[in-house]
PDB file with SEQRES, HELIX, SHEET and CRYST1 records, atoms N, CA, C and O in Angstrom:
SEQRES   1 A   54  UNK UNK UNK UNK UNK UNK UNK UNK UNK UNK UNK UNK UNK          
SEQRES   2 A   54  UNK UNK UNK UNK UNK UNK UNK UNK UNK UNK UNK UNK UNK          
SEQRES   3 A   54  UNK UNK UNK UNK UNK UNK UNK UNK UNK UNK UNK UNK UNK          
SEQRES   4 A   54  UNK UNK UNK UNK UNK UNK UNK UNK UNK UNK UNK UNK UNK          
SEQRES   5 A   54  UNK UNK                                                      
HELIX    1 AA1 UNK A   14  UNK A   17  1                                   4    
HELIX    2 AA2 UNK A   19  UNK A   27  1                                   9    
SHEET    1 AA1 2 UNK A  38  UNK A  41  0                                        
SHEET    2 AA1 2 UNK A  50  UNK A  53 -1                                        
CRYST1    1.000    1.000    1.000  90.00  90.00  90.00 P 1           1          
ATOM      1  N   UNK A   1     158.064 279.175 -22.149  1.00  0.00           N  
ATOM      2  CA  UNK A   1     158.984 278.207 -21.590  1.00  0.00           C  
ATOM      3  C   UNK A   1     159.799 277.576 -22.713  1.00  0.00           C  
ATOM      4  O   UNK A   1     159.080 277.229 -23.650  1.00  0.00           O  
ATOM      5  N   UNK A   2     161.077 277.334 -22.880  1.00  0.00           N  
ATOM      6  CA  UNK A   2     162.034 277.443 -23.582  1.00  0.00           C  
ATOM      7  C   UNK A   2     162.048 275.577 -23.319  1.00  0.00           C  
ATOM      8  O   UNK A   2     162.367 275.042 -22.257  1.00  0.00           O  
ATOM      9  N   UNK A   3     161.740 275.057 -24.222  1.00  0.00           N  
ATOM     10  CA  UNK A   3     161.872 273.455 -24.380  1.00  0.00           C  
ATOM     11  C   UNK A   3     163.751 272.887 -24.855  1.00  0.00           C  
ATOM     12  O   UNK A   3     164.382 273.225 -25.856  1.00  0.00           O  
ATOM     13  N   UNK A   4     164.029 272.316 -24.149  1.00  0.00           N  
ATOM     14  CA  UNK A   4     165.491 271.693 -24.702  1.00  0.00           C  
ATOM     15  C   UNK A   4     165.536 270.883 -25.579  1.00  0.00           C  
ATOM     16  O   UNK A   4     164.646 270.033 -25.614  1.00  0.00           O  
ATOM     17  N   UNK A   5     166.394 270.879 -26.395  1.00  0.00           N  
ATOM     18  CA  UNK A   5     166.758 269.859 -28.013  1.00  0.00           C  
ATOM     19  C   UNK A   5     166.872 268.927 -27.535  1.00  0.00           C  
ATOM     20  O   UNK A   5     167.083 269.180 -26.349  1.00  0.00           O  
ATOM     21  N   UNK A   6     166.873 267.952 -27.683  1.00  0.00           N  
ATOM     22  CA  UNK A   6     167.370 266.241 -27.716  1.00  0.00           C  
ATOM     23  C   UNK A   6     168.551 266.116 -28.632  1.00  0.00           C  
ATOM     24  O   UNK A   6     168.335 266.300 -29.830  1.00  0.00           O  
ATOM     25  N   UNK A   7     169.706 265.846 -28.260  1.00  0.00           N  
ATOM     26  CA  UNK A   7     171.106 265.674 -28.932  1.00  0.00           C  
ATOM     27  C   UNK A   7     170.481 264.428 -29.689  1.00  0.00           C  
ATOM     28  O   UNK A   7     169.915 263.395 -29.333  1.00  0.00           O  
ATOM     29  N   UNK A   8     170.799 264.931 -30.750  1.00  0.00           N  
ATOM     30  CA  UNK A   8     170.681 263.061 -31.936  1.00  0.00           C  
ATOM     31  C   UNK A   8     171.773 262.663 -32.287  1.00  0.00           C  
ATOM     32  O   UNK A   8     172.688 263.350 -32.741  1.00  0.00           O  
ATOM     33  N   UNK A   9     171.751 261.125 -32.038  1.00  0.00           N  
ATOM     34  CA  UNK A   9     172.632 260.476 -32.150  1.00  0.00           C  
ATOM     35  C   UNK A   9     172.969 259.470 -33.255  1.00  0.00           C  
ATOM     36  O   UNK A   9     172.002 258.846 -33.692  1.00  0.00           O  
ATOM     37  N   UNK A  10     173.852 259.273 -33.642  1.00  0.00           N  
ATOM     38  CA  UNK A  10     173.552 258.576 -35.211  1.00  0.00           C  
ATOM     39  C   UNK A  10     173.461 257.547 -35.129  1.00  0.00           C  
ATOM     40  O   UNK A  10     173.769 256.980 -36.177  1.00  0.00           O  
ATOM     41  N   UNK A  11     172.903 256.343 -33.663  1.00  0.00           N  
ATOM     42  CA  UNK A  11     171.768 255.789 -33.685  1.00  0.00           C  
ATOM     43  C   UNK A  11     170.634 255.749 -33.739  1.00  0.00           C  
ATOM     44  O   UNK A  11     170.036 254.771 -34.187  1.00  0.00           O  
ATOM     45  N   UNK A  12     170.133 256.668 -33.352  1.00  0.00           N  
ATOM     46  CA  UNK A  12     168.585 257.393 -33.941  1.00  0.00           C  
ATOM     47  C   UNK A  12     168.436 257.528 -35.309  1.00  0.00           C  
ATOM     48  O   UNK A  12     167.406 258.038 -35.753  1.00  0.00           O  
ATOM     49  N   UNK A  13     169.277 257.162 -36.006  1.00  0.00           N  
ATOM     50  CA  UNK A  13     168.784 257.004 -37.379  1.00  0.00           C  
ATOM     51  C   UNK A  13     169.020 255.571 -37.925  1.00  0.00           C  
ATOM     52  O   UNK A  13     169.119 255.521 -39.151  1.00  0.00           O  
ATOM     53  N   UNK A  14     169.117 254.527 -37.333  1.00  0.00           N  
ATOM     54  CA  UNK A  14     168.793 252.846 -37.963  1.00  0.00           C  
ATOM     55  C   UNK A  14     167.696 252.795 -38.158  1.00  0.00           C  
ATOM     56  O   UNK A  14     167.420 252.294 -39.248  1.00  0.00           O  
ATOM     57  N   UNK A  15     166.444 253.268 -37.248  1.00  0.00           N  
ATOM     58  CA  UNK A  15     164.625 253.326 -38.790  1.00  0.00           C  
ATOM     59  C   UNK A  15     164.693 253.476 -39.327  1.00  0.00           C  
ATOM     60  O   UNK A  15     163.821 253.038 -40.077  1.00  0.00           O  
ATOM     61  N   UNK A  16     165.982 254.483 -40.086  1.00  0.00           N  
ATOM     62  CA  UNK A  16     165.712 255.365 -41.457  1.00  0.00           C  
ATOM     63  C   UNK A  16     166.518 254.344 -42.634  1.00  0.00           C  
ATOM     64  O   UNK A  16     166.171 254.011 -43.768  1.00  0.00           O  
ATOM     65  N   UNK A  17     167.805 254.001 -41.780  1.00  0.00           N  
ATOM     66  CA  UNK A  17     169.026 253.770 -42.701  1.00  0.00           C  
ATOM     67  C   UNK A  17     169.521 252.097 -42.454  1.00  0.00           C  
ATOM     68  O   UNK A  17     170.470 251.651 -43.100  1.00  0.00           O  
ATOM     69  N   UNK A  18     168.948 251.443 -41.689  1.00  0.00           N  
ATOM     70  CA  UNK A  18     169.177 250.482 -40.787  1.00  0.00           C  
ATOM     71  C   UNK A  18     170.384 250.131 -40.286  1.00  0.00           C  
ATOM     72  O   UNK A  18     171.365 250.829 -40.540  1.00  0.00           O  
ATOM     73  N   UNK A  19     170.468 249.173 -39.624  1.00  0.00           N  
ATOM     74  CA  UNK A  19     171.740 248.790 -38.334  1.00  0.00           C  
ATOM     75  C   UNK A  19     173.424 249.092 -39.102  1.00  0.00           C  
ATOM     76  O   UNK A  19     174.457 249.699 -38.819  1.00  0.00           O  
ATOM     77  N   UNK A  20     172.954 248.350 -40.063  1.00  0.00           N  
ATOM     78  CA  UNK A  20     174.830 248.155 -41.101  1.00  0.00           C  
ATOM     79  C   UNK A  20     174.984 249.363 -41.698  1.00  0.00           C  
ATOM     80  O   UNK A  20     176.137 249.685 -41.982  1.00  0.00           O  
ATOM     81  N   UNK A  21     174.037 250.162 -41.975  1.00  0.00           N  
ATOM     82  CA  UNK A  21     174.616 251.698 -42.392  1.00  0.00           C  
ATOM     83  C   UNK A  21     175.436 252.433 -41.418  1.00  0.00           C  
ATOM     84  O   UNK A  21     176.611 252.753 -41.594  1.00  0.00           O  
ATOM     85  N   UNK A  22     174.629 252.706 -40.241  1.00  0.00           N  
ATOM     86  CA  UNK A  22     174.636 253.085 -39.032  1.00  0.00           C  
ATOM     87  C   UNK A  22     175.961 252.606 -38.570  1.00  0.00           C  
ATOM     88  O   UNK A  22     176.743 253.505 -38.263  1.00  0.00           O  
ATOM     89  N   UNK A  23     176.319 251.573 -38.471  1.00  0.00           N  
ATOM     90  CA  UNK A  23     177.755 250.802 -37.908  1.00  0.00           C  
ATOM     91  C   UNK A  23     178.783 250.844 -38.939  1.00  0.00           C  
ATOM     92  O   UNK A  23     179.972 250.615 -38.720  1.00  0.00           O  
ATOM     93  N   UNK A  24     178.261 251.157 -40.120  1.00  0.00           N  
ATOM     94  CA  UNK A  24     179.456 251.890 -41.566  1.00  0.00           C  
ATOM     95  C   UNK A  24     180.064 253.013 -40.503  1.00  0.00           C  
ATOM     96  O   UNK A  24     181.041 253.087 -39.757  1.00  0.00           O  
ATOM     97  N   UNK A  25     179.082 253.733 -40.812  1.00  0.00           N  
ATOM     98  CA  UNK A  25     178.967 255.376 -40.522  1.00  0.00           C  
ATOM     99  C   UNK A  25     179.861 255.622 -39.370  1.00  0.00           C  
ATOM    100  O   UNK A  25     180.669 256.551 -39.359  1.00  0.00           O  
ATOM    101  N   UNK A  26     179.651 254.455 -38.027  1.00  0.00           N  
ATOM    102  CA  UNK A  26     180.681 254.515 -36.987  1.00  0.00           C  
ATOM    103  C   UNK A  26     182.196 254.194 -36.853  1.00  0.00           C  
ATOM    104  O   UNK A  26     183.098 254.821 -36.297  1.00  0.00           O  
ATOM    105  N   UNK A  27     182.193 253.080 -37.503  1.00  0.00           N  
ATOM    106  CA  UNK A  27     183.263 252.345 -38.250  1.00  0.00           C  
ATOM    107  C   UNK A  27     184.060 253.622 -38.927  1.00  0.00           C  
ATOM    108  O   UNK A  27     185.199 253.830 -38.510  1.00  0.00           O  
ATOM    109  N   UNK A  28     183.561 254.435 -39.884  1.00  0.00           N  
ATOM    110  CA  UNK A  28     184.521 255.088 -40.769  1.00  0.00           C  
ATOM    111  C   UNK A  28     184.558 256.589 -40.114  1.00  0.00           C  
ATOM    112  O   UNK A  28     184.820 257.571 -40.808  1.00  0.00           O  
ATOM    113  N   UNK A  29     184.346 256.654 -39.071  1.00  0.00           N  
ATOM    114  CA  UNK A  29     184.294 258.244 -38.232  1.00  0.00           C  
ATOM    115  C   UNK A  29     185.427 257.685 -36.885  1.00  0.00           C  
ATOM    116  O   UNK A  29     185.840 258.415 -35.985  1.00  0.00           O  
ATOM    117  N   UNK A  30     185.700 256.472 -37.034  1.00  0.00           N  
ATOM    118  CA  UNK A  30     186.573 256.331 -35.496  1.00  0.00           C  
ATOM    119  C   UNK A  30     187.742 257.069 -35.632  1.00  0.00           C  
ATOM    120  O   UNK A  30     188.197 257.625 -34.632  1.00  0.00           O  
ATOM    121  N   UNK A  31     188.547 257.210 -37.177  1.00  0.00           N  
ATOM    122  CA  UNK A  31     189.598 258.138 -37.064  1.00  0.00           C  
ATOM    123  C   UNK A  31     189.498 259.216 -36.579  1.00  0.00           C  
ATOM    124  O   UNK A  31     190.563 259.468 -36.015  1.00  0.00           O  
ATOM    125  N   UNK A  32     188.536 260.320 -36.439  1.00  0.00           N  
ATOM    126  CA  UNK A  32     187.986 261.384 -36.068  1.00  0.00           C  
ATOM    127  C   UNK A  32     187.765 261.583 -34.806  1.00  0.00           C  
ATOM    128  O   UNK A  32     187.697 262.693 -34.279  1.00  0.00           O  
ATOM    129  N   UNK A  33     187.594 260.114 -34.044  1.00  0.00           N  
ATOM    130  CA  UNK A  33     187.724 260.333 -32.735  1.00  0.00           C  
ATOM    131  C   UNK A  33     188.286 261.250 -31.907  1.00  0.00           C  
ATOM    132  O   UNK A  33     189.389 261.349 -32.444  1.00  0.00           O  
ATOM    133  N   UNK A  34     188.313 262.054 -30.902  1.00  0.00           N  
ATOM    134  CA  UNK A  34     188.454 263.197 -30.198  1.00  0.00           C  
ATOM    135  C   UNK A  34     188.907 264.063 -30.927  1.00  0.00           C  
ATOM    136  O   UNK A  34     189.874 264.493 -30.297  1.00  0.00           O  
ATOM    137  N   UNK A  35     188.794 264.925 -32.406  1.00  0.00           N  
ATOM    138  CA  UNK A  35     188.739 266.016 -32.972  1.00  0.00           C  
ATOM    139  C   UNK A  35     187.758 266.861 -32.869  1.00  0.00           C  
ATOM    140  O   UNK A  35     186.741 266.395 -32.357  1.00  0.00           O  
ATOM    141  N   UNK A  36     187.719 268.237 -33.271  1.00  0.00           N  
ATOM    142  CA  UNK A  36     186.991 268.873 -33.191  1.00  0.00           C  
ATOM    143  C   UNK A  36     186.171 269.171 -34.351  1.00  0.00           C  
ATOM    144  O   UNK A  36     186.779 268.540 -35.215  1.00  0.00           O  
ATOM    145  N   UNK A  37     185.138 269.748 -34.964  1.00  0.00           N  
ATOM    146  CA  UNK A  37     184.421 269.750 -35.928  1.00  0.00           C  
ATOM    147  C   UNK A  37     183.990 271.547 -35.928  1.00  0.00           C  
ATOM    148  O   UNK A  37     183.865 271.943 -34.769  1.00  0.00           O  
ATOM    149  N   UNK A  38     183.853 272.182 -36.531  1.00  0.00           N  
ATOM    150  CA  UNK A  38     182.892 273.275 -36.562  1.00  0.00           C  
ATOM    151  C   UNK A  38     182.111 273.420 -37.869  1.00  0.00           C  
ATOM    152  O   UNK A  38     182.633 273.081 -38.931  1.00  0.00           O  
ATOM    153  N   UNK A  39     181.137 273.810 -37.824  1.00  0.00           N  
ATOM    154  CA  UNK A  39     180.172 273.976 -38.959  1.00  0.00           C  
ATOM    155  C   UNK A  39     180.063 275.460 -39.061  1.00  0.00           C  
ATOM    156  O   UNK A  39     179.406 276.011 -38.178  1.00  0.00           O  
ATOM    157  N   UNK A  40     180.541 276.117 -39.891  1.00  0.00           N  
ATOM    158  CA  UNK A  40     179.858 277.162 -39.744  1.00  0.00           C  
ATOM    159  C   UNK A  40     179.095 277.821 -40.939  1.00  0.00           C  
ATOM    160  O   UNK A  40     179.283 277.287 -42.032  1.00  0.00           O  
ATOM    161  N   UNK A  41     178.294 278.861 -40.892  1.00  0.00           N  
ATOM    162  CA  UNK A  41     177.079 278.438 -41.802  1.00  0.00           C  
ATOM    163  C   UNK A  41     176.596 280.390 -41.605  1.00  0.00           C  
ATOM    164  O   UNK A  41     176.443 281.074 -40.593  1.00  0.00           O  
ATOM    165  N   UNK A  42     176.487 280.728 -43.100  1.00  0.00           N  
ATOM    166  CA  UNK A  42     175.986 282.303 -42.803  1.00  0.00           C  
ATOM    167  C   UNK A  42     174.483 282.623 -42.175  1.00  0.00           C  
ATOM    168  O   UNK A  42     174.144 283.717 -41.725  1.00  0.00           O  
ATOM    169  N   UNK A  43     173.638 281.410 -42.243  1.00  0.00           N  
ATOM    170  CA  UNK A  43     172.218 281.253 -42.172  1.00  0.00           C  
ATOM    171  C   UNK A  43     171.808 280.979 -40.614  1.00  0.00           C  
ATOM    172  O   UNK A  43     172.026 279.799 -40.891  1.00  0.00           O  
ATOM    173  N   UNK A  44     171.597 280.960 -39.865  1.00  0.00           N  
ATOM    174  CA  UNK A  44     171.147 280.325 -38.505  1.00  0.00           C  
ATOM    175  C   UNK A  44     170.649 279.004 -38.677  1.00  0.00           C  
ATOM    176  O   UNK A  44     171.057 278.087 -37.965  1.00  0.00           O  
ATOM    177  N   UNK A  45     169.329 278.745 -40.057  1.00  0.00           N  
ATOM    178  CA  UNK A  45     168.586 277.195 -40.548  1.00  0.00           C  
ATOM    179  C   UNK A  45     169.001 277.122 -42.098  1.00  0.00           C  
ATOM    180  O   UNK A  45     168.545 277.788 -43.028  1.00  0.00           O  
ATOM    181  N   UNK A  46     169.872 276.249 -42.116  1.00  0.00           N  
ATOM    182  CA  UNK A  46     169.437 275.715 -43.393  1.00  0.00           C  
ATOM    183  C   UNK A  46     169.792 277.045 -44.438  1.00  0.00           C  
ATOM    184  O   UNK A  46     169.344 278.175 -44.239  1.00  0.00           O  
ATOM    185  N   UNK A  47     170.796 276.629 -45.730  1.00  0.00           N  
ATOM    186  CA  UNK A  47     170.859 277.386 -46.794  1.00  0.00           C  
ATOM    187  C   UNK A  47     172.330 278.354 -46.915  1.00  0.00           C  
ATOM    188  O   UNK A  47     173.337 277.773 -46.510  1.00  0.00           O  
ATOM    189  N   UNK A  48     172.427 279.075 -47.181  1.00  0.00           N  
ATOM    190  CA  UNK A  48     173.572 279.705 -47.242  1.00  0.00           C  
ATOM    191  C   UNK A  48     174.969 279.275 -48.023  1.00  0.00           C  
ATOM    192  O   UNK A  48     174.777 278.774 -49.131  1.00  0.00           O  
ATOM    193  N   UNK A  49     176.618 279.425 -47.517  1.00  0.00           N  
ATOM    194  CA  UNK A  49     177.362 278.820 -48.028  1.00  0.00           C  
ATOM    195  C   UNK A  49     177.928 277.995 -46.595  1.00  0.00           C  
ATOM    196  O   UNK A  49     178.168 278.624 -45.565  1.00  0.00           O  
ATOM    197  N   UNK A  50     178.066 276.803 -46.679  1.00  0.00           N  
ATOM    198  CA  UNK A  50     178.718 276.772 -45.295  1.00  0.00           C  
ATOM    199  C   UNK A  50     180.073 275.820 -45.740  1.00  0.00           C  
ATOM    200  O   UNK A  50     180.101 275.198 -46.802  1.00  0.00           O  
ATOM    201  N   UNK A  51     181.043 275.817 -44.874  1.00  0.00           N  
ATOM    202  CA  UNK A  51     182.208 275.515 -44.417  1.00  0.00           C  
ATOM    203  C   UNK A  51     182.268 274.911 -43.546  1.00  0.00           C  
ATOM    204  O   UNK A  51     181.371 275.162 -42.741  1.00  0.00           O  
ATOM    205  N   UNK A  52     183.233 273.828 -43.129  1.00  0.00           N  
ATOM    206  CA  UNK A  52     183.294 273.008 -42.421  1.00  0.00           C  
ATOM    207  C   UNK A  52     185.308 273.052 -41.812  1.00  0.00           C  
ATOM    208  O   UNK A  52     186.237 272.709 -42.543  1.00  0.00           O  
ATOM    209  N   UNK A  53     185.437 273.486 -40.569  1.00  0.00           N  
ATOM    210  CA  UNK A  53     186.645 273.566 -40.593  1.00  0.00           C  
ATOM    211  C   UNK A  53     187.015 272.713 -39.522  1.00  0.00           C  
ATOM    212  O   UNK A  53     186.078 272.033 -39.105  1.00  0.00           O  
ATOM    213  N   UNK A  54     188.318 272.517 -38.843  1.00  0.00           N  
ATOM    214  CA  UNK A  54     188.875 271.188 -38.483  1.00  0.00           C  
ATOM    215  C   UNK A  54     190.143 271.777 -37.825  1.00  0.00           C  
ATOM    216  O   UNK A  54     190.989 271.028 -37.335  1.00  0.00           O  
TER     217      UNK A  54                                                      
END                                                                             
């Protein structure tokens, strides 16, 4: 049986980084608002060369 991911959200990380990082992080991504992002990556996990295109 094939379990589903949990989308993380970069509130799920204020335990790590706390509240004012977290609200940096949102704060300086609003320009980015409705763009697209791709990651792409030669590896499936972790490693490789990856690129980030836009």
């Amino acid at each position: 049986m094939r379990v589903p991911k949990k989308i993380i959200q970069v509130e799920d990380f204020v335990p790590h980084v706390g509240a004012e990082t977290v609200e940096r992080i949102i704060r300086k991504a609003k320009p980015f608002r409705d763009r697209h992002v791709v990651h792409v990556n030669s590896r499936y996990y972790g490693g490789g060369v990856a690129e980030v295109l836009s």
